[in-house]
MIDOSE-1310 file (N, C-alpha, C; in nm, 2 decimals, decimal comma, always signed):
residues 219
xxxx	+0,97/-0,19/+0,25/+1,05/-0,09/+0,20/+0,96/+0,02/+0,15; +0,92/+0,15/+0,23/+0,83/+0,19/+0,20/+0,94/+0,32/+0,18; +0,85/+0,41/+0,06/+0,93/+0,54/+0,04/+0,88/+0,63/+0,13; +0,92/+0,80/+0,15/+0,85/+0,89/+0,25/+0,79/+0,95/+0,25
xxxx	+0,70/+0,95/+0,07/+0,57/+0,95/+0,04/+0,46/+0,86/+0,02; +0,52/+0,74/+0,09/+0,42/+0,65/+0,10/+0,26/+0,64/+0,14; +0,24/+0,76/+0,20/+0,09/+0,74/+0,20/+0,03/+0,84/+0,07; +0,07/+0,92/+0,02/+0,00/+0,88/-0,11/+0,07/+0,85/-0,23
xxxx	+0,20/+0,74/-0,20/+0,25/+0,66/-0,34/+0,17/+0,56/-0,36; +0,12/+0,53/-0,49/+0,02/+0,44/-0,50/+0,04/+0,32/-0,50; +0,19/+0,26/-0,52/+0,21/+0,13/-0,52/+0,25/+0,06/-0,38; +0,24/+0,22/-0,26/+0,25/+0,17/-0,12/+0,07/+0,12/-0,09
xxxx	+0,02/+0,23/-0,11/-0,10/+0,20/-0,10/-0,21/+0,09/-0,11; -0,13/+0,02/-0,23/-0,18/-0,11/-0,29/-0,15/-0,20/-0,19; -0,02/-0,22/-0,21/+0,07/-0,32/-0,09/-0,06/-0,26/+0,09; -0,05/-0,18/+0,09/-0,15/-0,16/+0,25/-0,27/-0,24/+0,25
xxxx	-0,36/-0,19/+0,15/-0,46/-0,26/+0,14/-0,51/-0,37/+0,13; -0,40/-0,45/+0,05/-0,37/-0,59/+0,01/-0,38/-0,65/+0,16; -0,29/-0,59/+0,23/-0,23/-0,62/+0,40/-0,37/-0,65/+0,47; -0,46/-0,51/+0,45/-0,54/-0,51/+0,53/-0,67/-0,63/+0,47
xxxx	-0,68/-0,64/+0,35/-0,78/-0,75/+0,24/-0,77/-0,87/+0,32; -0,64/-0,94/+0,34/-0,59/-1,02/+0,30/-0,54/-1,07/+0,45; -0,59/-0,96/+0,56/-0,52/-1,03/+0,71/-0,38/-1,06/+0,71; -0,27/-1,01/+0,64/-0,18/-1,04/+0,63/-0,11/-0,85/+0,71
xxxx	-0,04/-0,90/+0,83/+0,04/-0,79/+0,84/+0,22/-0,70/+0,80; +0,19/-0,66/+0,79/+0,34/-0,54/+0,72/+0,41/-0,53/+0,85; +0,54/-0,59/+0,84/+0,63/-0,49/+0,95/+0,74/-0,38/+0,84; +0,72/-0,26/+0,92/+0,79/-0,14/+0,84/+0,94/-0,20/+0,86
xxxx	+0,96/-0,20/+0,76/+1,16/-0,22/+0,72/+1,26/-0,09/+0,70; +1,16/-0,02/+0,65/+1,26/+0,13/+0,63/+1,33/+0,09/+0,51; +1,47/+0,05/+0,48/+1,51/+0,05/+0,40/+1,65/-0,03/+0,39; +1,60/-0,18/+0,32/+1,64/-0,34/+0,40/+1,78/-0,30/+0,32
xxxx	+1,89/-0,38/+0,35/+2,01/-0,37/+0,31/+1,97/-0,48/+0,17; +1,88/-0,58/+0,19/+1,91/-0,68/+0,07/+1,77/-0,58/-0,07; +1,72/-0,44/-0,02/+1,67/-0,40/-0,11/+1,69/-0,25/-0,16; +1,86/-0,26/-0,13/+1,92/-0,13/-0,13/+1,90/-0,04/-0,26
xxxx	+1,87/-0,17/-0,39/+1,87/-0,11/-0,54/+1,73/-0,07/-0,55; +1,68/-0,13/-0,49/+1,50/-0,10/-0,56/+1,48/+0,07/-0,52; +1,40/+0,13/-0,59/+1,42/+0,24/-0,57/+1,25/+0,28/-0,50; +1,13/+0,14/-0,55/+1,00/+0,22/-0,54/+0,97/+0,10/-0,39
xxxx	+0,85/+0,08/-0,37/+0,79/+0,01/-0,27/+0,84/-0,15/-0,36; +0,90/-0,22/-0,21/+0,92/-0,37/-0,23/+0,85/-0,44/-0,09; +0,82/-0,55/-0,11/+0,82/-0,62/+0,02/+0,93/-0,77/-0,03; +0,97/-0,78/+0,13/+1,06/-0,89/+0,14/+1,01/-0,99/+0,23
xxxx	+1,00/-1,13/+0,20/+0,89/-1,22/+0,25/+0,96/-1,36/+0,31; +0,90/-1,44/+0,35/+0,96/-1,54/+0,38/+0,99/-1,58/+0,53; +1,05/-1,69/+0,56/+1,03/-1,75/+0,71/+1,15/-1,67/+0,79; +1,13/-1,64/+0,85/+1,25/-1,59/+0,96/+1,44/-1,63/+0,95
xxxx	+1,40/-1,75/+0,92/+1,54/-1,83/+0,91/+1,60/-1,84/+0,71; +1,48/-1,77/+0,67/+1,48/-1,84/+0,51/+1,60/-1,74/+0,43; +1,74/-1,82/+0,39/+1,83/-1,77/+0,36/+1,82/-1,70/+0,21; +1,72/-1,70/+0,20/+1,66/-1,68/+0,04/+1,54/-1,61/+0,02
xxxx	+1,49/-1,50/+0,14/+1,40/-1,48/+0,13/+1,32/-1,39/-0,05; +1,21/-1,44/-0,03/+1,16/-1,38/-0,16/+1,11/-1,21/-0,20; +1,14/-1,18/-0,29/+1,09/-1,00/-0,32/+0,98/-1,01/-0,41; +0,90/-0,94/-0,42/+0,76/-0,88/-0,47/+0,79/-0,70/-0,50
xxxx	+0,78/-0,68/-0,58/+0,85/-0,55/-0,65/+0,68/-0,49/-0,72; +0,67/-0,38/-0,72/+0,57/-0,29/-0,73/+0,44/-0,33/-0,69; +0,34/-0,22/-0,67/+0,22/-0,26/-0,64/+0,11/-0,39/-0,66; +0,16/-0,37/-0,84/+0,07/-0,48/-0,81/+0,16/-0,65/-0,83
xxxx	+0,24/-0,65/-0,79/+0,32/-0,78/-0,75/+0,27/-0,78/-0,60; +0,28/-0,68/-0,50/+0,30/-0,73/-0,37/+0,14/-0,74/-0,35; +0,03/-0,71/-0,38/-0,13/-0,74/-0,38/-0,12/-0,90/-0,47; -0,06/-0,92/-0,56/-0,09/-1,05/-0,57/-0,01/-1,19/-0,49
xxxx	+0,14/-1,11/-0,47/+0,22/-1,19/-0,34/+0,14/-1,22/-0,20; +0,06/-1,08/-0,14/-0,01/-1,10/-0,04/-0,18/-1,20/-0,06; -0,21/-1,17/-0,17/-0,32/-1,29/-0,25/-0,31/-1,43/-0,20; -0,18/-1,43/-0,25/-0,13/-1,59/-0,32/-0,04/-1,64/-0,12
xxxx	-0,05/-1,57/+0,00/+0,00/-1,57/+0,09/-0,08/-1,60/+0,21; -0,20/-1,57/+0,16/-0,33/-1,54/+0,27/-0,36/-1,65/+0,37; -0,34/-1,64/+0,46/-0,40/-1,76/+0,57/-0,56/-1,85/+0,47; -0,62/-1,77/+0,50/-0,77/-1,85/+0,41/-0,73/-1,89/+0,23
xxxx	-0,83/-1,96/+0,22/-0,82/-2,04/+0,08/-0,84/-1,90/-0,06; -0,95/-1,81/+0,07/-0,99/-1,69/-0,04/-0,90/-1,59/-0,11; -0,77/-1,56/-0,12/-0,72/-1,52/-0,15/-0,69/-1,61/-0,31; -0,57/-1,69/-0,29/-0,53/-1,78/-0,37/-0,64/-1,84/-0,50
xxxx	-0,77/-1,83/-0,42/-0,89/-1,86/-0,57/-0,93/-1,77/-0,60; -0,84/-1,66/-0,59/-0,87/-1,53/-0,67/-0,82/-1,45/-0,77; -0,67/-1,52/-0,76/-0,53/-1,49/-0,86/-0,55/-1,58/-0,95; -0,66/-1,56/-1,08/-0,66/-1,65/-1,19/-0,61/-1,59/-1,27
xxxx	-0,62/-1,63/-1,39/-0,52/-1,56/-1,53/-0,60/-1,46/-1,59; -0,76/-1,47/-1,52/-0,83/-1,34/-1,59/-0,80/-1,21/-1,47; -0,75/-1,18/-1,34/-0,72/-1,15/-1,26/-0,57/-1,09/-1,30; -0,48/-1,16/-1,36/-0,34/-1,14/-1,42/-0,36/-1,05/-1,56
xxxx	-0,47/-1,10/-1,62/-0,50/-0,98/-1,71/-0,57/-0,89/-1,66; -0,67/-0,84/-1,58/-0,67/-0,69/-1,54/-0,55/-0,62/-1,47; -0,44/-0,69/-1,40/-0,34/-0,61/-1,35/-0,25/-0,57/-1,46; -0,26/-0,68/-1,56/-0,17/-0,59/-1,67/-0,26/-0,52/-1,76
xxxx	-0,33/-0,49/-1,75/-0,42/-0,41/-1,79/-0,41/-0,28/-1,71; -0,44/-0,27/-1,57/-0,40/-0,18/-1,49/-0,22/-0,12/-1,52; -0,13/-0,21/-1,54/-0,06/-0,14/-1,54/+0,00/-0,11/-1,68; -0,06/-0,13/-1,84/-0,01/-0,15/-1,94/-0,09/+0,00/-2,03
xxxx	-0,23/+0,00/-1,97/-0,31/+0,07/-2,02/-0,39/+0,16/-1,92; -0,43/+0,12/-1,79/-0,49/+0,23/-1,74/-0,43/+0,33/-1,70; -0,33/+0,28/-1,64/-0,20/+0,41/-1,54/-0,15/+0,46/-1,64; -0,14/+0,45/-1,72/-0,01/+0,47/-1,88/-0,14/+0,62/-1,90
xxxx	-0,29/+0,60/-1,93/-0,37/+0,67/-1,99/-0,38/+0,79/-1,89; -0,45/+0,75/-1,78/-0,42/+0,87/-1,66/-0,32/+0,96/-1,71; -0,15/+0,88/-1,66/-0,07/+0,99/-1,68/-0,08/+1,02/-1,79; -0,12/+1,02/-1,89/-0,11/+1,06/-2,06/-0,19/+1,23/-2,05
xxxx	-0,30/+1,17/-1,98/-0,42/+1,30/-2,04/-0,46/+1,28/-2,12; -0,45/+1,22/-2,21/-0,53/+1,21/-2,37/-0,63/+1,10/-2,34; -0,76/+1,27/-2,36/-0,91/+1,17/-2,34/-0,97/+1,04/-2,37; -0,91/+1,03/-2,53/-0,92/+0,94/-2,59/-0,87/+0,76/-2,58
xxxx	-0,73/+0,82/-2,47/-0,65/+0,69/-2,44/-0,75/+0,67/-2,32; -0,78/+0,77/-2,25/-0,84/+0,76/-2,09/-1,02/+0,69/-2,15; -1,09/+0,76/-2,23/-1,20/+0,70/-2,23/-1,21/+0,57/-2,29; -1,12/+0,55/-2,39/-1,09/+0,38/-2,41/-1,04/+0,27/-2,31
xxxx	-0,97/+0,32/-2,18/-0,98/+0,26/-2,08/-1,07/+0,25/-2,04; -1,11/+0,30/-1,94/-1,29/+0,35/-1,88/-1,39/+0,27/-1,91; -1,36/+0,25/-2,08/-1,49/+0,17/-2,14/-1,45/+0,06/-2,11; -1,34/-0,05/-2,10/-1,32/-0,15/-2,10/-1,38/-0,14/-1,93
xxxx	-1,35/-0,11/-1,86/-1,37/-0,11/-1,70/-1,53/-0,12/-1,68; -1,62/-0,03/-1,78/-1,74/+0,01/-1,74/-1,77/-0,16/-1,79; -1,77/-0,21/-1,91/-1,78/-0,28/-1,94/-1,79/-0,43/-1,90; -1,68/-0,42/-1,81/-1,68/-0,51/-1,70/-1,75/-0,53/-1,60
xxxx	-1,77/-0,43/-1,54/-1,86/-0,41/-1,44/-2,03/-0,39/-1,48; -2,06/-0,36/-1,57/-2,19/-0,45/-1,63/-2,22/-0,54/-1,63; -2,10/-0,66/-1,64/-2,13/-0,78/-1,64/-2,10/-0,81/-1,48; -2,02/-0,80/-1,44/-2,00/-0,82/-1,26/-2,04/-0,74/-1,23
xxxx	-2,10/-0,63/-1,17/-2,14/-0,55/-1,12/-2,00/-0,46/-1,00; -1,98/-0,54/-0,89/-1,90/-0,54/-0,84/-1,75/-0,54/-0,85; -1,75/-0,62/-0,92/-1,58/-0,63/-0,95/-1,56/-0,66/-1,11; -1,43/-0,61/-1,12/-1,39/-0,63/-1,28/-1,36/-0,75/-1,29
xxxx	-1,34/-0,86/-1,19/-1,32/-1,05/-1,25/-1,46/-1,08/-1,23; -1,48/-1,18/-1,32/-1,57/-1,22/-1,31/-1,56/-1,34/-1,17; -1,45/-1,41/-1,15/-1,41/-1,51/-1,02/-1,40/-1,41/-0,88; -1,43/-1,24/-0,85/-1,49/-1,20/-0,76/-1,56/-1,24/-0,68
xxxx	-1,70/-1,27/-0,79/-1,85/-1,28/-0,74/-1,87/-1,17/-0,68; -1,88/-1,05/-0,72/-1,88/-0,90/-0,65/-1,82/-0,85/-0,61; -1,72/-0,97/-0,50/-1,61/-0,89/-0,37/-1,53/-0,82/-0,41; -1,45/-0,77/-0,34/-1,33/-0,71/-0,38/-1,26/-0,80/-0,41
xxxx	-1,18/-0,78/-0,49/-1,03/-0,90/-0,53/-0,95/-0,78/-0,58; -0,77/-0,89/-0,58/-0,68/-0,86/-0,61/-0,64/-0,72/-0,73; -0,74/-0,77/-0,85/-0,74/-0,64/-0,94/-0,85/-0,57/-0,93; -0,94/-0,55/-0,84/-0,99/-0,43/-0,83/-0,94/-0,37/-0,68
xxxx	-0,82/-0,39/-0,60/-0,77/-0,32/-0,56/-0,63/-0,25/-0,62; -0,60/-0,27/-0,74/-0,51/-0,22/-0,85/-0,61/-0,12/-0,92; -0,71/-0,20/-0,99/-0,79/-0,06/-1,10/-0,87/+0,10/-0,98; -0,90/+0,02/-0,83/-1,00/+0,13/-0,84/-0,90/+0,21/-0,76
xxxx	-0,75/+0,18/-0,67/-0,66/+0,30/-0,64/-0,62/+0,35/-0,71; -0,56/+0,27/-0,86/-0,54/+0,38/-0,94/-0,65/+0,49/-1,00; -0,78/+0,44/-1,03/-0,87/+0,54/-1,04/-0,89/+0,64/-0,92; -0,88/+0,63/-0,84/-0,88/+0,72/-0,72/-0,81/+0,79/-0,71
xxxx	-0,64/+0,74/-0,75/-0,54/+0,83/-0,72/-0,50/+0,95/-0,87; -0,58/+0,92/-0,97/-0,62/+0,94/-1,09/-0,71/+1,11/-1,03; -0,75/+1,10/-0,94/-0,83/+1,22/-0,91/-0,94/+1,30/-0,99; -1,01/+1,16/-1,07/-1,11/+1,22/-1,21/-1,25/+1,25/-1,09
xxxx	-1,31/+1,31/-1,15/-1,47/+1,38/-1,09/-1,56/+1,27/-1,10; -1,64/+1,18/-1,04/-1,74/+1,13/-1,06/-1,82/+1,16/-1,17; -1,82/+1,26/-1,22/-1,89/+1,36/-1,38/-1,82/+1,33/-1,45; -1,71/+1,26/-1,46/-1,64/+1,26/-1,57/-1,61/+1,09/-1,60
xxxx	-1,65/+1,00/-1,52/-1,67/+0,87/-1,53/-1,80/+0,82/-1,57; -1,77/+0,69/-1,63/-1,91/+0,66/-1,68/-1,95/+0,60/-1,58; -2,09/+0,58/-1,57/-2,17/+0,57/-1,41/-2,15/+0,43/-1,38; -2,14/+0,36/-1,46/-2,08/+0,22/-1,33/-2,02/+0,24/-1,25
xxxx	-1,87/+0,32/-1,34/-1,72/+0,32/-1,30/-1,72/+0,43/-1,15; -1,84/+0,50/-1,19/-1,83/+0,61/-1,03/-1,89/+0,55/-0,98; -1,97/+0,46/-0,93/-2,07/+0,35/-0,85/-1,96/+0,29/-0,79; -1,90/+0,21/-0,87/-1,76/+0,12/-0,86/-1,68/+0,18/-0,76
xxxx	-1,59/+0,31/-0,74/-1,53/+0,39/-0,71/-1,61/+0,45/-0,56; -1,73/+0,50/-0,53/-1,77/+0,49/-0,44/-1,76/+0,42/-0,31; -1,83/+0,30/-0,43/-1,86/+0,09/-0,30/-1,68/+0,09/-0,25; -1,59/+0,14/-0,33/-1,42/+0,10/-0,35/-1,36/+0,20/-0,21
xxxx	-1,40/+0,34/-0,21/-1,41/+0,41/-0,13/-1,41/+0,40/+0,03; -1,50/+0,33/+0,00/-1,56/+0,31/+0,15/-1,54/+0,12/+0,20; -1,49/+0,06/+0,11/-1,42/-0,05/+0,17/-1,31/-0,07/+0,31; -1,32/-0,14/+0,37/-1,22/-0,12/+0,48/-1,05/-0,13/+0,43
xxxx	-1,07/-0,21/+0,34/-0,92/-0,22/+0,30/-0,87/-0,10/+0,24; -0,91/-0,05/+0,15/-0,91/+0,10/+0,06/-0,93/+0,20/+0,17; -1,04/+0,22/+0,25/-1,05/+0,32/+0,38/-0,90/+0,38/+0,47; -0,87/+0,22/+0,50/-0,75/+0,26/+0,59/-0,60/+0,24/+0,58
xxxx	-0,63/+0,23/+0,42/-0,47/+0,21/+0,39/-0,38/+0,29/+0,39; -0,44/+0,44/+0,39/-0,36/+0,50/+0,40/-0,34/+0,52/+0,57; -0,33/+0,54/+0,62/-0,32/+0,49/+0,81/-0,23/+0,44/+0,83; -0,25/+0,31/+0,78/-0,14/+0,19/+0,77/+0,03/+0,26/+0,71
xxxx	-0,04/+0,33/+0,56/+0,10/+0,34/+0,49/+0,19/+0,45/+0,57; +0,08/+0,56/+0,67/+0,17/+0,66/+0,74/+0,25/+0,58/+0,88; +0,19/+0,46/+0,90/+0,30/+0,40/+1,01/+0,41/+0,30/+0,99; +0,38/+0,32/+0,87/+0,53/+0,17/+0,78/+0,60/+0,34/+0,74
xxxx	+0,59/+0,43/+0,74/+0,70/+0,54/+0,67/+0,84/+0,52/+0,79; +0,95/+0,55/+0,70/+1,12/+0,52/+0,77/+1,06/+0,67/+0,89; +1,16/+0,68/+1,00/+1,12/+0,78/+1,09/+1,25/+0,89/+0,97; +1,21/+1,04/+1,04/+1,25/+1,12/+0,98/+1,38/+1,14/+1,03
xxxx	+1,50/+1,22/+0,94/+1,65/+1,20/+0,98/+1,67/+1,26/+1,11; +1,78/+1,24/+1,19/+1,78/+1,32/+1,29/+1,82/+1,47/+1,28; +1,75/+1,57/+1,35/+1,83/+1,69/+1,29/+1,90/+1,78/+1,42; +2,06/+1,73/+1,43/+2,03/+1,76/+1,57/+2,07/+1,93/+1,64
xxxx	+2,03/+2,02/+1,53/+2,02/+2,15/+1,57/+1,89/+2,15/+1,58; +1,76/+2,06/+1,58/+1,62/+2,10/+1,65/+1,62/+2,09/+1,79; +1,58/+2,20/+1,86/+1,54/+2,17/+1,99/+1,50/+2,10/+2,05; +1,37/+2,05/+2,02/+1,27/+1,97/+2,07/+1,32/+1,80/+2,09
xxxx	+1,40/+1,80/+1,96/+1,48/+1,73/+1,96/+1,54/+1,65/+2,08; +1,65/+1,76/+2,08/+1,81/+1,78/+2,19/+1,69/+1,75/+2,31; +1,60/+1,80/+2,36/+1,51/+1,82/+2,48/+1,44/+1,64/+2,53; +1,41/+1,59/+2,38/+1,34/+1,46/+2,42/+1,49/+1,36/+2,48
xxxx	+1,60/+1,43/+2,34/+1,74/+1,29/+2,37/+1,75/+1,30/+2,51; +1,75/+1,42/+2,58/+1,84/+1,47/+2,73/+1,73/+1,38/+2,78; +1,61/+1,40/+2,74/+1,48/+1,33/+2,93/+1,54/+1,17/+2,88; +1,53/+1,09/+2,80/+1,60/+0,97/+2,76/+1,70/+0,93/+2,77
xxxx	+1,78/+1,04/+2,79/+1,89/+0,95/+2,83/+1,93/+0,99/+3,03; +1,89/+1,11/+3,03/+1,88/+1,11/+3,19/+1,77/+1,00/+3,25; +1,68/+0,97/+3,20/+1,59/+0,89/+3,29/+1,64/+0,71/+3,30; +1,77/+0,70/+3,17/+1,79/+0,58/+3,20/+1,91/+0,56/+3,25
xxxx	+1,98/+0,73/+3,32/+2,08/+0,73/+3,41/+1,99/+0,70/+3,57; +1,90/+0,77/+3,59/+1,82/+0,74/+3,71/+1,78/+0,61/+3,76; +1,77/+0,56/+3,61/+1,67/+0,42/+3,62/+1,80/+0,31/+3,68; +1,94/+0,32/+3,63/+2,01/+0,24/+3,66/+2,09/+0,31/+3,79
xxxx	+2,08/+0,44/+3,80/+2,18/+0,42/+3,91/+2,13/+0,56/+3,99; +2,01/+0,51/+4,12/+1,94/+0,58/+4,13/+2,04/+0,72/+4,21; +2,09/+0,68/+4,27/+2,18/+0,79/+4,35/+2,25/+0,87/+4,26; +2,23/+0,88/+4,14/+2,29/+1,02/+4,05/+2,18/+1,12/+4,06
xxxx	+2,07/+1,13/+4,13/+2,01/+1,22/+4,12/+2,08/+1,34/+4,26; +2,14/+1,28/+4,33/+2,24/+1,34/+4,41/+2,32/+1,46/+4,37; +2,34/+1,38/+4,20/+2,44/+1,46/+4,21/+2,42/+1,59/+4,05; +2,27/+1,59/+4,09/+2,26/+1,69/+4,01/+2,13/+1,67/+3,88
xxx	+2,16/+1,54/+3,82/+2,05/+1,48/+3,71/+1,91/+1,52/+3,75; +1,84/+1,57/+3,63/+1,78/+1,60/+3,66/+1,63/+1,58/+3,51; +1,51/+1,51/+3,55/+1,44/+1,51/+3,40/+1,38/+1,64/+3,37
């Protein structure tokens, strides 16, 4: 259930990258009848037949749904309770300070992050061991989508943000999130439009019944 700002809504973004982390693929749904009420990014999960399928509602639910989902063991030993505290952390105090603007809420964030990453270097859990995990693809898209200057971070946190940058999961999520978008309404006073329906639908007049081109059809 992706919105049609999804490549740069950040809680699509999360959900992409998670996808891409975690080998786990997204089929675009557009906009499922059983998640008519949700208004932001959801994913709907579960076995094909499963009358109960399960929902994962905002960003950082569906990065830990796709965590706790992963083919490999590496995911799942990564969702520990210090891991559940940086996402609420990400979403209680960092995202909250961004949007605030108030330097003071934002550099008292920052410091807990830089903080962290002194001691891990790599990642804000310490059950990382450097890699990327689950909440530092929550803290460092929201820092990214945060749009702060490298000069205005304390220097782990822009070091952080860099390595985060240029990860393949973070790289190409947004890619991903522009091919899960719903297609756009039909509009059918566009030309181009009217021009592609007519070759489509004449060609699958031709295709079935070749002798109408006899009688005029034409691509």
């Amino acid at each position: 259930n992706v919105p049609p700002d999804g490549e740069t809504d950040a809680c699509t973004l999360k959900a992409c990258a998670a996808s891409v982390l975690y080998g786990i693929p997204l089929l675009p749904g557009g906009v499922s009848d059983e998640l008519s009420f949700v208004k932001g990014p959801a994913l709907l999960y579960g076995g094909p037949a499963d009358p109960t399928p399960a929902v994962a509602f905002g960003g950082n639910g569906i990065i830990k749904a796709l965590a706790l989902a992963a083919p490999a063991d590496e995911g799942r030993r990564r969702v520990t309770a210090e891991v559940d505290d940086w996402l609420e952390f990400e979403r209680e105090e960092l995202r909250p300070a961004l949007a605030s603007g108030n330097a003071k809420r934002v550099d008292k964030a920052l410091a807990r992050v830089e903080a962290a990453l002194c001691d891990h270097q790599t990642s804000v859990a310490s059950a990382g061991g450097g890699a990327m995990g689950p909440a530092d693809l929550a803290i460092s898209l929201t820092l990214i989508g945060g749009g702060m200057s490298a000069a205005a971070l304390p220097p782990a946190v822009a070091t952080y943000l860099d390595i985060a940058r240029g990860h393949p999961a973070i790289a190409s999520a947004r890619k991903l999130a522009g091919s899960l978008l719903p297609p756009p309404p039909y509009d059918p006073s566009n030309p181009s439009l009217l021009a592609a329906t007519s070759a489509v639908f004449a060609a699958g007049i031709l295709a079935a019944f070749p002798s109408a081109a006899s009688l005029g059809v034409e691509l």
